[in-house]
C-alpha positions, 0 to 999 in steps of 0.5 A, spaced: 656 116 208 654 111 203 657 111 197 654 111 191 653 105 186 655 106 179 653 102 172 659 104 167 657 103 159 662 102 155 670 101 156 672 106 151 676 112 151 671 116 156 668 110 160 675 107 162 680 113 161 675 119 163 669 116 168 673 110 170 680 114 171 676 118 177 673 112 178 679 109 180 682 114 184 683 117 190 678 123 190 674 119 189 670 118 195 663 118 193 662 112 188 663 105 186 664 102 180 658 096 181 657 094 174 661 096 168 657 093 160 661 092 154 661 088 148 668 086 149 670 081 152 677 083 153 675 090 156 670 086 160 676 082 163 680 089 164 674 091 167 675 086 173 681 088 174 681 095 174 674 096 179 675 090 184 669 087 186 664 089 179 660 085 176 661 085 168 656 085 163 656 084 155 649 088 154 647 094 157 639 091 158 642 087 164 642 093 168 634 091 168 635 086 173 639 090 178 636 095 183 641 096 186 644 102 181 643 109 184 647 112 177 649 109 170 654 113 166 653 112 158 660 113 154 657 107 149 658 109 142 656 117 141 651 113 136 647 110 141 647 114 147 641 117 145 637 110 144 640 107 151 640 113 155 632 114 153 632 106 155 634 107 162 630 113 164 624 109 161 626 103 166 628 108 171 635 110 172 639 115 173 643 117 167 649 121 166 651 121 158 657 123 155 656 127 149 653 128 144 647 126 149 642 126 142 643 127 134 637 133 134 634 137 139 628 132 138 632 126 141 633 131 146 627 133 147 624 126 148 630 125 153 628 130 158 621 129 157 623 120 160 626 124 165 620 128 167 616 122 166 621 118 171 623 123 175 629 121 174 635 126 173 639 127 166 645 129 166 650 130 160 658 129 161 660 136 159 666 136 164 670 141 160 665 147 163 669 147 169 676 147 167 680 154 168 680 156 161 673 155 159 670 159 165 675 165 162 672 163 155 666 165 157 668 170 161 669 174 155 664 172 151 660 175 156 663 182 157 661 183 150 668 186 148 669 180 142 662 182 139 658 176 136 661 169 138 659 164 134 665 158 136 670 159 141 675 152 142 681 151 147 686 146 149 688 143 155 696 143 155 
């Protein structure tokens, strides 16, 4: 199987210590890292380094001139998700954004309606859905004996 190219936006803590991290290890046997965008031109060069053989790019526009990306994962600033992630579906990508994927449920809305418009997939980067005490949180949510819940937080240790 072909594995699948990736465009990687920022080189913060999500882009390079959570995307990156599985990126970059060995269960990962599905993806490569192709392109990674940041600003910064240290993290660029760190970049090189850490995802042999990728392509860096100073801003995420660049992606528009490649065709051969098949998932552009957005952990730019949580302020801009929205605004790129909309710009990518627009110019036909898939995207995978990290959270918050938007501001307000209009941004959401106008998000999945690009997608729809594309056919492209959105996706929204909420890892924590598969750990062993989330699945167990909403478990018991869900058997009803806590009553209302109005917020459940857990910490991985």
């Amino acid at each position: 199987m072909k594995k699948l190219n990736v465009a990687i936006i920022g080189q913060g803590r999500s882009g390079k210590d959570i995307h990156g991290t599985y990126y970059r290890s060995e269960d990962n046997l599905y993806y490569t890292v192709k392109y990674v965008v940041d600003a910064d031109a240290f993290r660029r060069r760190v970049s090189e380094e850490i995802y042999p053989g990728c392509k860096t790019l100073s801003d995420y526009t660049e992606l528009f001139a490649f065709d051969d990306i098949d998932l552009v994962v957005n952990a730019s600033y949580s302020d801009h998700h929205y605004a790129i992630s909309k710009d990518l579906l627009q110019h036909g990508f898939h995207v995978l954004s990290e959270k918050p994927m938007a501001r307000t449920v209009e941004q959401g809305q106008q998000m999945i309606e690009a997608a729809k418009r594309t056919g492209k997939l959105l996706m929204s980067a909420y890892c924590n859905r598969f750990y062993d005490a989330a699945r167990y949180i909403r478990d018991l949510i869900q058997t009803g004996e806590l009553g209302k819940v109005r917020n459940a937080e857990f910490c991985r240790e």
